[in-house]
N, C-alpha and C positions, 0 to 999 in steps of 0.2 A: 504493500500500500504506500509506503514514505518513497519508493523507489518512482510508483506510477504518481505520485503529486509532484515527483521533483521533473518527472520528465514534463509534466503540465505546466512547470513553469511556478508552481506556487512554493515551492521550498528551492531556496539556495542550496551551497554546499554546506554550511555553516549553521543551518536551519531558518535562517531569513529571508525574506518574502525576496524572491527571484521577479524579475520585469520577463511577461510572458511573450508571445513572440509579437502578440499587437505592441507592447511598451517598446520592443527591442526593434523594432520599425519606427516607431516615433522620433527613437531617439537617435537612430540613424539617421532619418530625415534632416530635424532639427541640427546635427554636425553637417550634416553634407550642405546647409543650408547659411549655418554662420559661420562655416572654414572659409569664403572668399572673406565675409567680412574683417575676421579677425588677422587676414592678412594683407586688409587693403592699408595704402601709406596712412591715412587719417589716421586708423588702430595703432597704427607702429609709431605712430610720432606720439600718441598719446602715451603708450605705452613707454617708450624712450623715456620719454618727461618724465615721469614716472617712477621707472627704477635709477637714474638718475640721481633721485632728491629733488624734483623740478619745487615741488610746493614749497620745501624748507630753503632753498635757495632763492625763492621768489618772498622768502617771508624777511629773510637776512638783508634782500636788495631793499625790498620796502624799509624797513628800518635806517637804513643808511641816506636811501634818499629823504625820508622825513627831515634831516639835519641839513642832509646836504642841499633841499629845493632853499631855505631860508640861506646858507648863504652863496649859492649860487645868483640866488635875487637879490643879495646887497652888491656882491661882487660884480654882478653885470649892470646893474642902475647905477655904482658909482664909478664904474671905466665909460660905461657907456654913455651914461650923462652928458659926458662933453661931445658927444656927438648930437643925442635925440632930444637934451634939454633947449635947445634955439627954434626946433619945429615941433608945437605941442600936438600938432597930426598923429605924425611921427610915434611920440611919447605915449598918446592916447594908445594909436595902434600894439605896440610892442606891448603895455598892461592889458591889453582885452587879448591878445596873443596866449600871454604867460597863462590868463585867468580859463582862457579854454583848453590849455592844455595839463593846467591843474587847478582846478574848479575847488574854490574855498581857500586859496594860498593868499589870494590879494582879495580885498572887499572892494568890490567896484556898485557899491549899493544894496547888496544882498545879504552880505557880512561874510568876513575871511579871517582868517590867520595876522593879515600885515593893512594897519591903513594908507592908502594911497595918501594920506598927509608926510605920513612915516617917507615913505618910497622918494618924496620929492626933498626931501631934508640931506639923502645920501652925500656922504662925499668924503673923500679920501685927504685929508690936511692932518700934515703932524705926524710924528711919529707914533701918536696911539691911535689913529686910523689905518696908520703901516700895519702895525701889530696885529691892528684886527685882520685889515685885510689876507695879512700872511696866515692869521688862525683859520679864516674861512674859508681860502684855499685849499688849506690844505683837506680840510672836513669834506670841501666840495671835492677833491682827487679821489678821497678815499671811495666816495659809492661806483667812481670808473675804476679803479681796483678792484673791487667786488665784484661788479659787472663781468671782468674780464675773466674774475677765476670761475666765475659761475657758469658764464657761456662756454667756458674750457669744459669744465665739468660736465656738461649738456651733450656737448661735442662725442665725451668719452676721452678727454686728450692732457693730458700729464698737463702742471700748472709750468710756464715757461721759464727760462733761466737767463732771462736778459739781466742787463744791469739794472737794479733798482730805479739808479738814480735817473738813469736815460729815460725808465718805462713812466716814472714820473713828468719828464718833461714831456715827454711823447705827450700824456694824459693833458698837461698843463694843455699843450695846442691843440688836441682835439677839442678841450672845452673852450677855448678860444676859436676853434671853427664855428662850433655847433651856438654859440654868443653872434657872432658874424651870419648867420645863420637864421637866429630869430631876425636877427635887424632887417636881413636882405628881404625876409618873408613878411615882414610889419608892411616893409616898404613898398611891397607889392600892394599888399593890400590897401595901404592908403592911394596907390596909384589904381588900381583897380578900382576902387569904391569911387575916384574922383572920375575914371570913367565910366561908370556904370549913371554920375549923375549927367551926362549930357543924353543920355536916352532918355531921363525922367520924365523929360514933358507926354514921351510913347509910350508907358509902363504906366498899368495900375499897381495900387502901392504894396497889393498884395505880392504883384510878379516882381516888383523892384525888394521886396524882403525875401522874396525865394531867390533871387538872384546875386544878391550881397550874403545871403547863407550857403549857395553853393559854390562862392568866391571864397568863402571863408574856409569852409571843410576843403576844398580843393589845394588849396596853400595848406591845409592842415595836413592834407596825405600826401603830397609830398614832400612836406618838411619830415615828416615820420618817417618815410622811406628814405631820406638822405640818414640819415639817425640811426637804422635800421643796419643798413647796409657799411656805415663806419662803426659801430660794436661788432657788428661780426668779421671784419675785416682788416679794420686799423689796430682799431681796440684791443681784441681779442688774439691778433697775428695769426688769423687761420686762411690760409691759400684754398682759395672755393670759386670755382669753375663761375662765371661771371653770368651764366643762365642761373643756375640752381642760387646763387646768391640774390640774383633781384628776384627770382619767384618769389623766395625765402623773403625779403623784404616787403612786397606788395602783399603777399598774406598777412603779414603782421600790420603791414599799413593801415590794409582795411579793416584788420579788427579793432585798433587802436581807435581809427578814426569813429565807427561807429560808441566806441566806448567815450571817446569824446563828447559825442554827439547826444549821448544818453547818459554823462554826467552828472546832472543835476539831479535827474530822478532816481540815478544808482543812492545817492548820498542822501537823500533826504530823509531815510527811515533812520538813520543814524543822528540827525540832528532834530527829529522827534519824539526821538526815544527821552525821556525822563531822566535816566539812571545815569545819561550820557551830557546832560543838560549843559554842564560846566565846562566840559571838554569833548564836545561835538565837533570844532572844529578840526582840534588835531587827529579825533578820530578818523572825522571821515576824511582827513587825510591819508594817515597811514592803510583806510581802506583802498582808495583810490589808487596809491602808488603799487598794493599789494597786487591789484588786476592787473597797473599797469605791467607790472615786473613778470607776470605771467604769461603773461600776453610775447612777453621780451622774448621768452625763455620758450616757449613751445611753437613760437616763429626759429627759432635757432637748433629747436629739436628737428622741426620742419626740411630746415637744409641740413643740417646731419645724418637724416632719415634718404633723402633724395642722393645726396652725394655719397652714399656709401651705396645706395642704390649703382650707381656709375662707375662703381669699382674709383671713385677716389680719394688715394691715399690723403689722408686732412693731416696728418702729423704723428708726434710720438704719443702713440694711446697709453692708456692706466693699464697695467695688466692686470688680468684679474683670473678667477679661478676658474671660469667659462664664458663661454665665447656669449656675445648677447645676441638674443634670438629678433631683437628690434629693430635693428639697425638695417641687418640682412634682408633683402629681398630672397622668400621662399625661392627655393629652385626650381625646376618643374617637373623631378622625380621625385618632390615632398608633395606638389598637387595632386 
């Protein structure tokens, strides 16, 4: 009798309920049905991220840019001043710039972090504005240090062995590009905006506000994607096939940019929360930077995922104890 139940399917070897030949079809099916997906690239970048540490390294970047967005904003309004303080266009544009691309950092009417009273006061006189200056540099280096071991880590690729002191300045002039950077993209925009008004007498005011919002996200995703493509590149020193890099950047462009664009109402359940009353700002910063850092990090899983796809070598990998199954494109004697 326990021989004829097991051949039925209702006894295991073990005496537990056995999947009878309808379950053992099911569950065939259901593999034969999510084996493409779990090896399509989407899965594997995810997956990448992942085992990686994508979350805990996205939680380290957040952390670091918390410190580093305040004095990055004093360091760029008081070099930059002597340039955008003589055209308040200019000045305007570069603060609604900063404010969209970290929502609650400056109070442009809504309430932030920094008052736009504070921002016009900046300026570098004295040797204890030296001092600061050199303190907040250096706070502002340290989150493209992070950045850079983090996206190594992402990669799979050993942290690099340059000279300190070089990899610092290196850092010094990329954040000196990407300052050069806001300014060039402010500037667009106030040139943009001044041409979009000699159509105005043609425009209802509805198509003149959609069209000053997709001037504005437009300069937004490609300022993201200049950004994008110097972390993984300059930043980080990883040699990556110049397709698989901009794809890598426009995917993260565009998610950034929607995340931009969806800002306000990501952050607001954090500045209506009660508990958070006192310190909703800095929260919902450190929220905001925590997506943004994600977002960083599973664009860079993205082209890791792709360029190992291509058979190309990125550098000196971590070794480890087995080989990762994420990275690889299945063969087609595993399909």
């Amino acid at each position: 009798m326990a021989g004829a139940r097991k051949d039925r399917g209702f006894a295991g070897p073990e005496g537990e309920a056995a999947p009878g030949p309808r379950g053992r079809g099911w569950a065939a099916r259901t593999v034969r049905v999510l084996r493409p997906l779990a090896r399509s690239k989407p899965v594997r970048v995810v997956r990448n991220y992942g085992r990686n540490r994508g979350p805990l390294l996205a939680a380290g970047l957040s952390f670091h840019a918390t410190f580093a967005a305040f004095a990055a904003v004093w360091l760029g309004l008081a070099i930059g001043g002597l340039v955008v303080g003589s055209d308040p266009a200019l000045r305007e544009a570069v603060l609604e710039f900063i404010d969209r691309s970290v929502p609650g950092l400056i109070d442009m009417g809504s309430g932030g972090a920094i008052e736009r009273s504070v921002l016009q006061e900046i300026r570098v006189i004295g040797w204890t504005g030296a001092v600061a200056a050199a303190g907040l540099l250096w706070t502002a280096l340290g989150w493209l240090a992070a950045a850079r071991a983090a996206i190594r880590t992402i990669f799979g690729l050993s942290r690099t062995n340059r000279n300190p002191f070089l990899l610092r300045l290196q850092d010094a002039g990329l954040g000196l590009g990407l300052g050069i950077a806001v300014l060039v993209s402010s500037a667009i925009t106030v040139v943009g905006t001044q041409a979009l008004g000699l159509f105005q007498p043609y425009l209802t005011s509805s198509a003149a506000e959609v069209a000053a919002a997709a001037l504005g996200l437009t300069v937004t995703f490609a300022f993201d994607t200049l950004v994008l493509v110097s972390l993984f590149r300059l930043l980080a020193g990883i040699t990556i096939p110049a397709r698989r890099l901009l794809g890598g950047a426009l995917v993260g462009a565009v998610a950034l940019t929607v995340l931009k664009a969806l800002g306000g109402q990501l952050l607001v359940g954090a500045a209506r929360n009660p508990l958070l009353a006192s310190f909703a700002v800095i929260v919902g910063l450190m929220i905001w930077f925590n997506l943004v850092s994600q977002v960083v990090l599973m664009a860079a899983s993205w082209v890791a995922v792709g360029a190992r796809d291509d058979g190309v070598p990125l550098g000196e990998e971590v070794p480890t104890d087995r080989p990762s199954p994420y990275l690889e494109r299945p063969s087609r004697d595993a399909r």
